[in-house]
C-alpha positions in Angstrom: 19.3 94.0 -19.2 17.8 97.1 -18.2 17.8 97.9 -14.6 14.5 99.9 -15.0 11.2 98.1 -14.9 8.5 98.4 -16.3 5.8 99.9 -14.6 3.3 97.1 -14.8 5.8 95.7 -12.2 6.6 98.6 -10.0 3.0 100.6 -10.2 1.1 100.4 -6.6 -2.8 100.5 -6.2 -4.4 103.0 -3.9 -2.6 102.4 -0.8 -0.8 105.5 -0.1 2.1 104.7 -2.7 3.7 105.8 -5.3 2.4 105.0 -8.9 4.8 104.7 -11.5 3.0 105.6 -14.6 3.9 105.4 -18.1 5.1 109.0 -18.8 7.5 108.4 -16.0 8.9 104.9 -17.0 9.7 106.3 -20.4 11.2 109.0 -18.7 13.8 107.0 -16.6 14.2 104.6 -19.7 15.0 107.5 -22.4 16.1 107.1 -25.0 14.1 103.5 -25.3 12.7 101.6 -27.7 8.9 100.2 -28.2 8.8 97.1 -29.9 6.2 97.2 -33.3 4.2 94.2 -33.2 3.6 94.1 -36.6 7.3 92.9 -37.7 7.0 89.9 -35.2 5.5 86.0 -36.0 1.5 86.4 -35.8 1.0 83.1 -36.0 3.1 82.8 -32.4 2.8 85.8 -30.9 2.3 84.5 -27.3 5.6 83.0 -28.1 7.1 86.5 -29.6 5.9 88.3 -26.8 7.9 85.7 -24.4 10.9 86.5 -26.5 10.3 90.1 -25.8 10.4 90.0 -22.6 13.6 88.1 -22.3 15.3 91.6 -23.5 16.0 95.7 -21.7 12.5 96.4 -23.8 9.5 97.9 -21.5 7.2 98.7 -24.4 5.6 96.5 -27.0 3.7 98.4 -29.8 0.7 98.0 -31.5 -0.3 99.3 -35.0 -3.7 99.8 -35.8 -5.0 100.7 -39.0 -8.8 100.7 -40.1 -8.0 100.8 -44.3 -9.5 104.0 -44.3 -7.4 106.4 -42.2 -4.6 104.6 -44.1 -4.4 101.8 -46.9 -3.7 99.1 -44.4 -5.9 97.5 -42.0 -5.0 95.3 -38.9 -6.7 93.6 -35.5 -7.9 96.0 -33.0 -8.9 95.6 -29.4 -9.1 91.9 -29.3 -5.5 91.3 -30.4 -4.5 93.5 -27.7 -6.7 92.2 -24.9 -5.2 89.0 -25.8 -1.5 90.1 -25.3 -0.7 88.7 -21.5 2.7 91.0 -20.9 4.0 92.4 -18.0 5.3 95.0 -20.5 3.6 98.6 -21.4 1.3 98.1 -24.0 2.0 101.3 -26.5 -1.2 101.6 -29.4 -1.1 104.1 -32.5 -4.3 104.4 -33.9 -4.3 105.3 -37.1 -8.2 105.1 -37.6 -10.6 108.0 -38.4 -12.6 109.6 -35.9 -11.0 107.9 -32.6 -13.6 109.0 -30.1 -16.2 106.4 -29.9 -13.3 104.2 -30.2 -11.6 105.2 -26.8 -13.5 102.9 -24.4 -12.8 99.6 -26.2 -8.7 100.1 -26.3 -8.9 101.4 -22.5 -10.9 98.2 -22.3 -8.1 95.9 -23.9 -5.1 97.4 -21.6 -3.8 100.1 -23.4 -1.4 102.0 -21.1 -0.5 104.8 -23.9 -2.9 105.4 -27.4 -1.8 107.6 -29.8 -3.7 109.6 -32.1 -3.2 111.2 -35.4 -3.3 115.0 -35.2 -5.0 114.2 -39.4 -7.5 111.7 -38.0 -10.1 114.4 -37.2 -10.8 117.9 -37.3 -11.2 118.2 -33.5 -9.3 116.3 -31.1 -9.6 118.1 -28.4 -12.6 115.9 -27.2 -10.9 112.8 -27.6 -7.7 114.0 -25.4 -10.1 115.2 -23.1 -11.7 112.1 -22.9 -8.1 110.0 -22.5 -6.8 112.2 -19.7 -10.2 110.8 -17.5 -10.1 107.7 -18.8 -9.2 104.0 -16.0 -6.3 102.3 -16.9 -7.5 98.6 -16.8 -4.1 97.8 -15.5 -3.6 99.7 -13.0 -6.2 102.0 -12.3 -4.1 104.5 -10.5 -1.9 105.3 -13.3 -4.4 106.5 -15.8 -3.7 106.5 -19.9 -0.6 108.3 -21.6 -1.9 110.7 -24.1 -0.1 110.8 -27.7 -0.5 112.6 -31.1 1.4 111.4 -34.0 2.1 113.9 -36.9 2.4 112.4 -40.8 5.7 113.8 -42.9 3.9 116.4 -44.3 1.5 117.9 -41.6 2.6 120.8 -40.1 4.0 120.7 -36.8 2.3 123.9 -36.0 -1.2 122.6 -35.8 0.1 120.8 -32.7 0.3 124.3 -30.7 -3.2 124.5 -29.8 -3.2 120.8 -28.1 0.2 120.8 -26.3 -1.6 121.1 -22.8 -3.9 118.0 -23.4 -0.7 115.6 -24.9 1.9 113.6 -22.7 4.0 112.8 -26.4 4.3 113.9 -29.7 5.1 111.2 -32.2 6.8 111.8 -35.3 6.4 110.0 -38.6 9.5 109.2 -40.8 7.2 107.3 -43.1 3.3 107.5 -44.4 1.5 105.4 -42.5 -0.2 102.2 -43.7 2.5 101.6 -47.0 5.2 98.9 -47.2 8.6 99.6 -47.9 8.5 103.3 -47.1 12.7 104.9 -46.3 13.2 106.9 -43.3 12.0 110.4 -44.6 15.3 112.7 -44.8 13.1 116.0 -43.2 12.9 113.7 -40.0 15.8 114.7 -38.5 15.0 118.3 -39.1 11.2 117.8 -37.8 13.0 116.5 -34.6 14.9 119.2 -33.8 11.9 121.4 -34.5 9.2 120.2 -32.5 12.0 119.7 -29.5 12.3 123.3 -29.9 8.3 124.1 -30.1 8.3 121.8 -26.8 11.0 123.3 -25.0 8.9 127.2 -25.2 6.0 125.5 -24.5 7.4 125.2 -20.7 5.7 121.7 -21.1 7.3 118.3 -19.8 6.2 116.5 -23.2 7.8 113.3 -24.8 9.0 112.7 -28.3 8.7 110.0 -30.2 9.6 108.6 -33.6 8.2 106.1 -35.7 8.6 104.7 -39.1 12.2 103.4 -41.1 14.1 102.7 -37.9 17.5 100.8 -38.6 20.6 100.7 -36.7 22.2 103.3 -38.8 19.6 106.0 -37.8 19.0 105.3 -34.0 22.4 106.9 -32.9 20.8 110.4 -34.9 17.3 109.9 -33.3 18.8 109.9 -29.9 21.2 112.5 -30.7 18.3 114.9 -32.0 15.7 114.3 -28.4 13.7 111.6 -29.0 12.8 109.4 -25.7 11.4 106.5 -27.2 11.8 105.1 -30.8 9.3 102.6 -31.9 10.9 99.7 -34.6 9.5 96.6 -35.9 11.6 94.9 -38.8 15.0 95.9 -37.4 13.8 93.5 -34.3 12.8 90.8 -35.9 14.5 90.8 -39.4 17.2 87.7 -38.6 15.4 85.9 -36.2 17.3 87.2 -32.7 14.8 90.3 -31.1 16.3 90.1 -27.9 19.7 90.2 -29.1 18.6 92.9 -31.6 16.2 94.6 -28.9 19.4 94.9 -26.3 22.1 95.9 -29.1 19.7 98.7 -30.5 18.8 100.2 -27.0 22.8 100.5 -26.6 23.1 102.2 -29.3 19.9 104.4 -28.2 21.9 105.2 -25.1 25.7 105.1 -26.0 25.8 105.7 -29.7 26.7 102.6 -30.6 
Protein backbone atom coordinates (compact mmCIF):
# COMPACT_ATOMS: atom_id res chain seq x y z
CA UNK A 1 0.00 0.00 0.00
CA UNK A 2 1.03 3.34 -0.84
CA UNK A 3 2.36 5.43 1.96
CA UNK A 4 1.05 8.61 0.26
CA UNK A 5 -2.53 9.76 0.68
CA UNK A 6 -4.61 11.06 -1.08
CA UNK A 7 -5.40 14.51 -0.67
CA UNK A 8 -9.04 14.30 0.08
CA UNK A 9 -7.55 12.95 3.38
CA UNK A 10 -4.64 15.19 4.04
CA UNK A 11 -6.06 18.68 2.47
CA UNK A 12 -6.88 21.36 5.43
CA UNK A 13 -9.54 24.14 5.20
CA UNK A 14 -8.69 27.69 5.82
CA UNK A 15 -7.12 27.51 9.05
CA UNK A 16 -3.61 28.57 8.45
CA UNK A 17 -2.57 25.03 7.00
CA UNK A 18 -1.17 23.54 4.40
CA UNK A 19 -3.43 22.33 1.46
CA UNK A 20 -2.40 19.49 -0.28
CA UNK A 21 -3.80 19.90 -3.75
CA UNK A 22 -4.00 17.59 -6.54
CA UNK A 23 -0.98 18.78 -8.68
CA UNK A 24 1.02 18.11 -5.56
CA UNK A 25 -0.37 14.49 -4.62
CA UNK A 26 0.39 13.43 -8.15
CA UNK A 27 3.59 14.88 -7.66
CA UNK A 28 4.69 12.83 -4.59
CA UNK A 29 2.84 9.75 -6.13
CA UNK A 30 4.71 9.83 -9.68
CA UNK A 31 4.68 7.77 -11.67
CA UNK A 32 0.87 6.70 -10.49
CA UNK A 33 -1.91 5.36 -11.92
CA UNK A 34 -5.77 6.74 -12.29
CA UNK A 35 -8.08 4.16 -12.40
CA UNK A 36 -10.76 4.42 -15.78
CA UNK A 37 -14.09 3.93 -14.58
CA UNK A 38 -15.30 2.81 -17.59
CA UNK A 39 -13.49 -0.86 -17.53
CA UNK A 40 -15.10 -1.43 -13.93
CA UNK A 41 -18.89 -3.21 -13.06
CA UNK A 42 -21.51 -0.27 -13.65
CA UNK A 43 -24.03 -2.09 -12.40
CA UNK A 44 -21.97 -2.08 -8.82
CA UNK A 45 -19.99 0.59 -8.91
CA UNK A 46 -20.40 1.68 -5.26
CA UNK A 47 -18.99 -1.72 -4.75
CA UNK A 48 -16.02 -1.25 -7.46
CA UNK A 49 -15.16 1.95 -5.99
CA UNK A 50 -14.85 0.12 -2.41
CA UNK A 51 -12.55 -2.31 -4.16
CA UNK A 52 -10.58 0.55 -5.32
CA UNK A 53 -9.90 1.86 -2.43
CA UNK A 54 -8.63 -1.31 -0.87
CA UNK A 55 -5.41 -0.68 -3.33
CA UNK A 56 -1.92 2.10 -3.49
CA UNK A 57 -4.52 4.01 -6.15
CA UNK A 58 -5.31 7.89 -5.30
CA UNK A 59 -7.14 8.64 -8.49
CA UNK A 60 -10.27 7.12 -10.05
CA UNK A 61 -11.05 8.28 -13.59
CA UNK A 62 -13.86 9.31 -15.35
CA UNK A 63 -14.54 9.22 -19.11
CA UNK A 64 -16.94 11.46 -20.61
CA UNK A 65 -18.02 11.51 -23.97
CA UNK A 66 -21.09 13.49 -25.46
CA UNK A 67 -21.28 11.18 -29.09
CA UNK A 68 -20.41 14.12 -30.82
CA UNK A 69 -16.86 15.21 -29.80
CA UNK A 70 -16.30 11.36 -30.16
CA UNK A 71 -18.55 8.28 -31.34
CA UNK A 72 -19.21 7.25 -27.74
CA UNK A 73 -21.33 8.71 -25.26
CA UNK A 74 -21.41 8.10 -21.40
CA UNK A 75 -23.02 9.63 -17.93
CA UNK A 76 -21.89 13.05 -16.96
CA UNK A 77 -22.15 15.02 -13.79
CA UNK A 78 -24.58 12.85 -12.06
CA UNK A 79 -22.50 9.66 -12.19
CA UNK A 80 -19.79 11.55 -10.74
CA UNK A 81 -21.66 13.41 -7.93
CA UNK A 82 -22.84 10.04 -7.07
CA UNK A 83 -19.23 8.53 -6.63
CA UNK A 84 -18.77 8.74 -2.50
CA UNK A 85 -14.65 8.25 -2.50
CA UNK A 86 -12.11 9.52 -0.45
CA UNK A 87 -10.09 9.25 -3.69
CA UNK A 88 -9.27 12.20 -6.35
CA UNK A 89 -11.83 12.27 -8.74
CA UNK A 90 -9.81 12.67 -12.24
CA UNK A 91 -12.64 13.70 -15.41
CA UNK A 92 -11.60 13.80 -19.27
CA UNK A 93 -14.05 15.57 -21.11
CA UNK A 94 -14.16 14.72 -24.34
CA UNK A 95 -17.27 16.92 -25.22
CA UNK A 96 -17.46 19.87 -27.63
CA UNK A 97 -17.32 23.26 -26.46
CA UNK A 98 -16.61 22.63 -22.50
CA UNK A 99 -17.21 26.07 -21.24
CA UNK A 100 -20.81 26.24 -20.22
CA UNK A 101 -20.12 22.91 -19.05
CA UNK A 102 -17.50 23.79 -16.30
CA UNK A 103 -19.84 24.72 -13.41
CA UNK A 104 -21.76 21.43 -13.35
CA UNK A 105 -18.46 18.96 -13.12
CA UNK A 106 -16.99 21.60 -10.42
CA UNK A 107 -20.45 20.97 -9.02
CA UNK A 108 -20.20 17.04 -9.03
CA UNK A 109 -16.54 17.03 -7.23
CA UNK A 110 -14.24 17.09 -9.85
CA UNK A 111 -10.67 17.68 -8.35
CA UNK A 112 -8.87 17.60 -11.95
CA UNK A 113 -11.01 18.09 -15.65
CA UNK A 114 -9.30 17.59 -18.62
CA UNK A 115 -9.93 19.17 -21.86
CA UNK A 116 -9.24 18.33 -25.37
CA UNK A 117 -6.88 20.86 -26.98
CA UNK A 118 -9.50 19.65 -30.51
CA UNK A 119 -12.70 20.33 -28.55
CA UNK A 120 -12.69 24.04 -29.48
CA UNK A 121 -11.04 26.65 -31.21
CA UNK A 122 -10.40 28.73 -28.13
CA UNK A 123 -9.65 27.33 -24.86
CA UNK A 124 -8.16 29.80 -23.34
CA UNK A 125 -11.57 30.98 -21.71
CA UNK A 126 -12.32 27.80 -20.43
CA UNK A 127 -8.74 27.42 -18.61
CA UNK A 128 -9.28 30.69 -17.43
CA UNK A 129 -12.40 29.94 -16.06
CA UNK A 130 -10.93 26.46 -14.27
CA UNK A 131 -8.03 28.13 -12.60
CA UNK A 132 -10.97 30.49 -10.53
CA UNK A 133 -13.13 27.88 -10.24
CA UNK A 134 -14.18 26.19 -5.99
CA UNK A 135 -13.35 22.89 -5.56
CA UNK A 136 -16.54 21.41 -3.90
CA UNK A 137 -14.22 19.27 -1.88
CA UNK A 138 -12.10 21.16 -0.53
CA UNK A 139 -12.46 24.66 -1.37
CA UNK A 140 -8.89 25.64 -0.61
CA UNK A 141 -7.36 23.47 -3.17
CA UNK A 142 -8.98 24.77 -6.26
CA UNK A 143 -9.35 22.55 -9.70
CA UNK A 144 -6.22 20.81 -11.62
CA UNK A 145 -6.23 22.14 -15.09
CA UNK A 146 -5.55 19.45 -18.01
CA UNK A 147 -5.43 19.31 -21.92
CA UNK A 148 -5.36 16.13 -23.59
CA UNK A 149 -3.91 15.99 -27.17
CA UNK A 150 -5.43 13.11 -29.89
CA UNK A 151 -2.54 10.94 -31.85
CA UNK A 152 -2.55 13.15 -34.59
CA UNK A 153 -2.80 16.75 -33.28
CA UNK A 154 0.12 18.53 -33.05
CA UNK A 155 1.82 19.01 -29.94
CA UNK A 156 2.76 22.45 -30.99
CA UNK A 157 -0.55 23.99 -30.69
CA UNK A 158 -0.11 23.34 -27.00
CA UNK A 159 2.62 26.28 -26.82
CA UNK A 160 0.37 29.04 -26.57
CA UNK A 161 -1.61 27.52 -23.41
CA UNK A 162 1.24 26.08 -21.32
CA UNK A 163 0.84 28.92 -18.72
CA UNK A 164 -2.92 28.26 -18.14
CA UNK A 165 -2.40 24.06 -17.84
CA UNK A 166 -1.24 22.07 -14.64
CA UNK A 167 -0.92 18.57 -17.21
CA UNK A 168 -0.74 17.59 -20.58
CA UNK A 169 -2.35 14.32 -21.43
CA UNK A 170 -1.38 12.26 -24.16
CA UNK A 171 -3.52 9.97 -26.30
CA UNK A 172 -2.21 6.50 -27.34
CA UNK A 173 -5.65 5.84 -28.84
CA UNK A 174 -8.62 7.92 -30.61
CA UNK A 175 -10.97 8.62 -28.27
CA UNK A 176 -14.45 7.19 -28.07
CA UNK A 177 -13.55 3.66 -30.32
CA UNK A 178 -13.32 0.14 -28.83
CA UNK A 179 -10.47 -1.95 -29.33
CA UNK A 180 -8.04 0.73 -30.29
CA UNK A 181 -3.67 -0.65 -29.72
CA UNK A 182 -1.45 1.57 -28.03
CA UNK A 183 -0.42 3.96 -30.89
CA UNK A 184 3.49 3.19 -31.67
CA UNK A 185 4.30 7.33 -32.05
CA UNK A 186 3.36 7.39 -28.24
CA UNK A 187 6.49 6.76 -27.00
CA UNK A 188 8.00 9.23 -29.29
CA UNK A 189 5.12 12.00 -28.43
CA UNK A 190 6.31 11.44 -24.81
CA UNK A 191 9.64 12.25 -25.08
CA UNK A 192 8.66 15.19 -27.14
CA UNK A 193 6.30 17.14 -25.17
CA UNK A 194 8.70 16.30 -22.01
CA UNK A 195 11.17 18.15 -23.91
CA UNK A 196 8.63 21.15 -25.01
CA UNK A 197 7.79 21.19 -21.09
CA UNK A 198 11.15 21.16 -19.85
CA UNK A 199 11.97 24.82 -22.10
CA UNK A 200 8.94 26.02 -21.07
CA UNK A 201 10.66 26.50 -17.49
CA UNK A 202 7.03 25.24 -16.41
CA UNK A 203 6.38 22.69 -13.49
CA UNK A 204 3.70 20.81 -15.83
CA UNK A 205 2.53 17.08 -15.46
CA UNK A 206 2.34 14.43 -18.09
CA UNK A 207 -0.03 12.11 -18.62
CA UNK A 208 -0.97 9.18 -20.80
CA UNK A 209 -4.05 7.62 -21.63
CA UNK A 210 -5.37 4.98 -23.96
CA UNK A 211 -3.90 0.97 -24.59
CA UNK A 212 -2.33 0.72 -21.18
CA UNK A 213 -1.11 -3.00 -20.43
CA UNK A 214 1.53 -4.26 -18.24
CA UNK A 215 3.94 -4.57 -21.09
CA UNK A 216 3.94 -0.80 -21.79
CA UNK A 217 3.83 0.79 -18.20
CA UNK A 218 7.56 0.10 -17.50
CA UNK A 219 8.23 2.44 -21.14
CA UNK A 220 5.61 5.11 -20.04
CA UNK A 221 7.49 5.56 -16.83
CA UNK A 222 10.69 5.27 -18.38
CA UNK A 223 9.77 8.10 -21.04
CA UNK A 224 8.23 11.00 -18.01
CA UNK A 225 4.87 10.35 -17.57
CA UNK A 226 3.55 11.01 -13.76
CA UNK A 227 0.31 9.48 -13.96
CA UNK A 228 -1.06 6.77 -16.42
CA UNK A 229 -4.70 6.42 -16.56
CA UNK A 230 -5.88 2.30 -17.35
CA UNK A 231 -9.13 0.79 -17.29
CA UNK A 232 -9.29 -2.87 -18.76
CA UNK A 233 -5.85 -3.92 -17.47
CA UNK A 234 -7.63 -3.24 -13.84
CA UNK A 235 -10.39 -5.04 -14.14
CA UNK A 236 -9.86 -7.58 -16.97
CA UNK A 237 -9.59 -10.94 -14.43
CA UNK A 238 -11.66 -9.81 -11.79
CA UNK A 239 -8.65 -8.69 -9.03
CA UNK A 240 -8.21 -4.50 -9.40
CA UNK A 241 -6.54 -4.17 -6.34
CA UNK A 242 -4.22 -6.85 -6.89
CA UNK A 243 -3.87 -5.58 -10.47
CA UNK A 244 -4.00 -1.79 -9.31
CA UNK A 245 -0.86 -2.55 -6.65
CA UNK A 246 1.17 -4.89 -9.22
CA UNK A 247 0.89 -2.28 -12.02
CA UNK A 248 1.89 0.84 -9.82
CA UNK A 249 5.16 -1.48 -8.98
CA UNK A 250 5.89 -1.67 -12.12
CA UNK A 251 5.11 2.20 -12.66
CA UNK A 252 7.79 2.79 -9.97
CA UNK A 253 10.32 -0.20 -10.17
CA UNK A 254 10.05 -1.51 -13.69
CA UNK A 255 8.53 -4.44 -12.93
Amino acid sequence: MSSISPPRTNGKSRNGMSVVTAKDYITAASPTLSVGLLAADLSALGNEVARIEKSAAGLLHFDVMDGCFCPALTAGPPLITSITTRLLKDVHLMITDPLPKLDAYAAAGADMITLHLESSPDLLPALKKLSGMTNRNQPDRGILRGIALNPDTLLEDLSPLLDMVDMVMILAVKPGLSGQTFDPGTPARLAAIRKIIEASGKSILIGLDGGITRDNLGQAAALGADVVVAGSAVFKDGDPVRNIDDMIGVLKHGK
